[in-house]
Every structure is written in C-alpha cells, then in structure tokens.
C-alpha positions in Angstrom: 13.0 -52.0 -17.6 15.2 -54.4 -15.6 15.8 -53.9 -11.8 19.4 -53.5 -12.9 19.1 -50.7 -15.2 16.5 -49.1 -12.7 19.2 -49.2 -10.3 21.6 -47.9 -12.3 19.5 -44.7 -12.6 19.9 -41.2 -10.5 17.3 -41.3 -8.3 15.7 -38.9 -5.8 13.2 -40.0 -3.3 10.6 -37.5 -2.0 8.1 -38.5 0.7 5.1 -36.5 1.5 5.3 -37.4 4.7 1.7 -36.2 6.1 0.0 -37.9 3.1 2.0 -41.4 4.1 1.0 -40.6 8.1 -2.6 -40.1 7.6 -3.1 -43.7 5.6 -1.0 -45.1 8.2 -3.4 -43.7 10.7 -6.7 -44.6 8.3 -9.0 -47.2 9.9 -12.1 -48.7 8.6 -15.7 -49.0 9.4 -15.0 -51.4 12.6 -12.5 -48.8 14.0 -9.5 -51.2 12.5 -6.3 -49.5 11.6 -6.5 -50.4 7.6 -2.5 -50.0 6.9 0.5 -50.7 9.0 3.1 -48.4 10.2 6.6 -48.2 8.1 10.0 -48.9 9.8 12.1 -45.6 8.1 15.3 -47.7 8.5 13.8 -50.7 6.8 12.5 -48.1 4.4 15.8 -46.7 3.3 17.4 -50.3 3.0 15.1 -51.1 0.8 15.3 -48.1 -1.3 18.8 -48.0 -1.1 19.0 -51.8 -2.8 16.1 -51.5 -5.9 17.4 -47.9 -6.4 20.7 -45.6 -6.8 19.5 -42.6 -4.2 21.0 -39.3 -4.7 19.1 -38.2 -1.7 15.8 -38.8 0.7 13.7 -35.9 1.5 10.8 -36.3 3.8 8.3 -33.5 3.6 6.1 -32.9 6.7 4.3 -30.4 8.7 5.0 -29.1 12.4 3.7 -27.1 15.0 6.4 -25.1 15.9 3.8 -23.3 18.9 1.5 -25.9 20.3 -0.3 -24.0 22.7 -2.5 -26.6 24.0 -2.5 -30.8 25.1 -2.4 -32.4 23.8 -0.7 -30.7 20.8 2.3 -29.8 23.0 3.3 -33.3 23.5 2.5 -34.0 19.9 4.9 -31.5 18.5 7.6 -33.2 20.7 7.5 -36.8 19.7 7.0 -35.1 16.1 10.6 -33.5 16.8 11.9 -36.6 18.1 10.9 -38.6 15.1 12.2 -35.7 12.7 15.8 -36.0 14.7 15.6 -40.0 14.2 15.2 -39.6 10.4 17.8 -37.0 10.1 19.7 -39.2 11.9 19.6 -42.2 9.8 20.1 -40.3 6.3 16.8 -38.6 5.4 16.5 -34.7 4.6 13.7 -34.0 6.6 12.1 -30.5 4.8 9.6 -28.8 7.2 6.9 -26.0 6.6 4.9 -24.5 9.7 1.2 -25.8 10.4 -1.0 -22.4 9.8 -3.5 -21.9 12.5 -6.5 -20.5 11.0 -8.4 -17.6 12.8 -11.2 -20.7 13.6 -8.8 -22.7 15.5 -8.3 -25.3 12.7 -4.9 -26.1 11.2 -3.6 -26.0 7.5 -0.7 -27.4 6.3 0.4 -29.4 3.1 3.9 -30.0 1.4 3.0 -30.5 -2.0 4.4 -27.4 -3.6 7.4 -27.8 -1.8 7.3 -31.2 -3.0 7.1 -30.4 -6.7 9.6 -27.3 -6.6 11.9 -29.9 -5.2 11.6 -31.7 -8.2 11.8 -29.0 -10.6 14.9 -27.9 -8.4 16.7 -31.5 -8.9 15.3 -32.3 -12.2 18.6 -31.9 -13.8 20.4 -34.3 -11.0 18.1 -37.3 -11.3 16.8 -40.0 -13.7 14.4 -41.3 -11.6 11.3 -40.1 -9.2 10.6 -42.0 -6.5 7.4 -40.5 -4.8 5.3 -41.5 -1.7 1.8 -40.3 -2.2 -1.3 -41.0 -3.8 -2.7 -37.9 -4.1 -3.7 -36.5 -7.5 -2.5 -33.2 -6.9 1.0 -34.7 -8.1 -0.6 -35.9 -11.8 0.4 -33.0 -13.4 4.1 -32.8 -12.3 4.1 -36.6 -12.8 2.9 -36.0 -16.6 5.5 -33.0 -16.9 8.5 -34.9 -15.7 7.4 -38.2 -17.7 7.1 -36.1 -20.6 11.1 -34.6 -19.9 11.9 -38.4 -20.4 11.7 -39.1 -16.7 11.3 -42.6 -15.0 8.7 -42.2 -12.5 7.6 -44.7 -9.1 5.0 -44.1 -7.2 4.3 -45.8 -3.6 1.0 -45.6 -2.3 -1.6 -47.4 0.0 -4.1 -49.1 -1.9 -6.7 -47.1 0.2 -4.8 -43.4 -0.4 -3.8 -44.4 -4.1 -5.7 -41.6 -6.3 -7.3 -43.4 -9.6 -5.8 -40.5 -11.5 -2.1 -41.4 -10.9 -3.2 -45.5 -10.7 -4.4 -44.5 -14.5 -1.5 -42.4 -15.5 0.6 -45.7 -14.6 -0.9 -48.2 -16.4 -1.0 -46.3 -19.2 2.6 -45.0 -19.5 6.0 -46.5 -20.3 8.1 -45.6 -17.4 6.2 -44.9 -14.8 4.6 -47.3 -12.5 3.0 -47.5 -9.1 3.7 -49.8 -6.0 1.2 -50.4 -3.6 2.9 -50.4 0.0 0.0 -52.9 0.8 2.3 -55.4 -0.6 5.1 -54.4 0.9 4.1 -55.2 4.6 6.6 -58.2 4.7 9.6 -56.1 4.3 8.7 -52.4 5.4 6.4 -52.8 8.6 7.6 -51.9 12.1 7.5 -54.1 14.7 
C-alpha cells in the first residue's frame, strides 16, 4: 500500500508503554544501554505525518502508594512524565501496580490494550501498536482477519518472532523496527 493511502486511513495508535520503557532501559552483556530513549513529541510528529491519528493512547503502570525510596521519587517523575504526555496530545490510560504479599510488583496493560481495540475497532482502519510482545498475536490475527491494516513498532531486541512472522507473512500488516528510527525519534 502507498504512504498516501496509508495516510488516508483511520488510525489509532496504542503504546504499551511499560513494554516500550523496559527495551529502552535493556542493556547488554558490557552493561551498555542496547536502545535509545524516544522524544514523545518527536514521536507524535512523526505519527501524525505517515499516519491520519484518531487518537494516541499510552498504556502504563503506576504506583499510586510508594511506600519506600526510592519508589516514592519514582512514582513522581512517573507523574510528571504522564502530565507531559497528556499535555502534548497523548491519552495516557493507567492501571495500579499490584503489590504482591512477597513485596514484588505486578502490573501489565495488555488487556487493557486489546479491549481498547475491540472498543474502537469500529472507529479505525488502521492499528498502530508499540510492542513486541507475543501476547498481542492473537488480537493482531483477529483484527487482520476483520480486514484491518496493522503496524507494529518494536525494538529489534524486544520484537517477539511470533508477531516478526505474522508480518512477513501477511498482506497488511507489517512491522517497524524503532532501531531504525533512531535518526528521527531519539531524545537528545
């Protein structure tokens, strides 16, 4: 399909957002971060001009009761991202980290992620998702199946080979690696 009838589609972006910080956070072997950090802003701008967005929506997790440094400090510089994203145009959908009887944490967005989509499936032409994880392939096949154009944006190191297969072998759906994307999305 041409960029122009690509951008002439209805399209809804969904970032899971904790899937996107971890590989930003990933580092290799020598202690090297592996992937860079994305500038939202430049983010949006560049969605806004290969796509038609109907909306953003960033999906993350938050502490809303850090108990503890350095989880307290954390949780605010979380917030303050969250208000910059809201601020330049994103929907920012938020689900409360569980604290398990242990002490460790539990959170993921996915289901929210793939209600979401059920919810605007009827709105939009086009999914634009950021994440590699697998646990998307079988929304992915469902909505490709409804006729849906599907783009997924990964990391090379977080891209699943289940959704990297399901691309190559399907009209109208593709993947992105962000790897490749450095030039125009990084923050400086």
């Amino acid at each position: 399909m041409t960029s122009q009838k690509v951008k002439n589609l209805r399209t809804g972006i969904f970032i899971d957002g904790s899937n996107l910080l971890w590989a930003m956070m990933e580092k290799n072997e020598n202690g090297q971060k592996k992937n860079y950090n994305i500038c939202f802003k430049k983010l949006k701008e560049f969605l806004k001009d290969k796509y038609s967005p109907v909306f953003y929506n960033y999906y993350v997790c938050v502490d809303t009761k850090p108990l503890k440094e350095p989880y307290i400090d954390r949780a605010v510089r979380a917030r303050k991202f969250h208000n910059f994203l809201e601020g330049v145009g994103y929907n920012v959908k938020k689900k409360d980290l569980k604290v398990l009887k242990c002490g460790d944490t539990k959170c993921d967005t996915d289901v929210e992620i793939v209600m979401d989509l059920h919810k605007h499936s009827n709105d939009i032409d086009n999914i634009v998702i950021f994440s590699g994880d697998s646990d998307f392939k079988s929304a992915i096949e469902g909505f490709h199946q409804q006729g849906k154009h599907i783009r997924i944006y990964s990391f090379r190191s977080s891209l699943s080979w289940e959704l990297k297969d399901f691309s190559i072998k399907n009209t109208r759906c593709n993947f992105n690696l962000l790897d490749e994307l450095q030039d125009k999305l990084e923050r400086n």
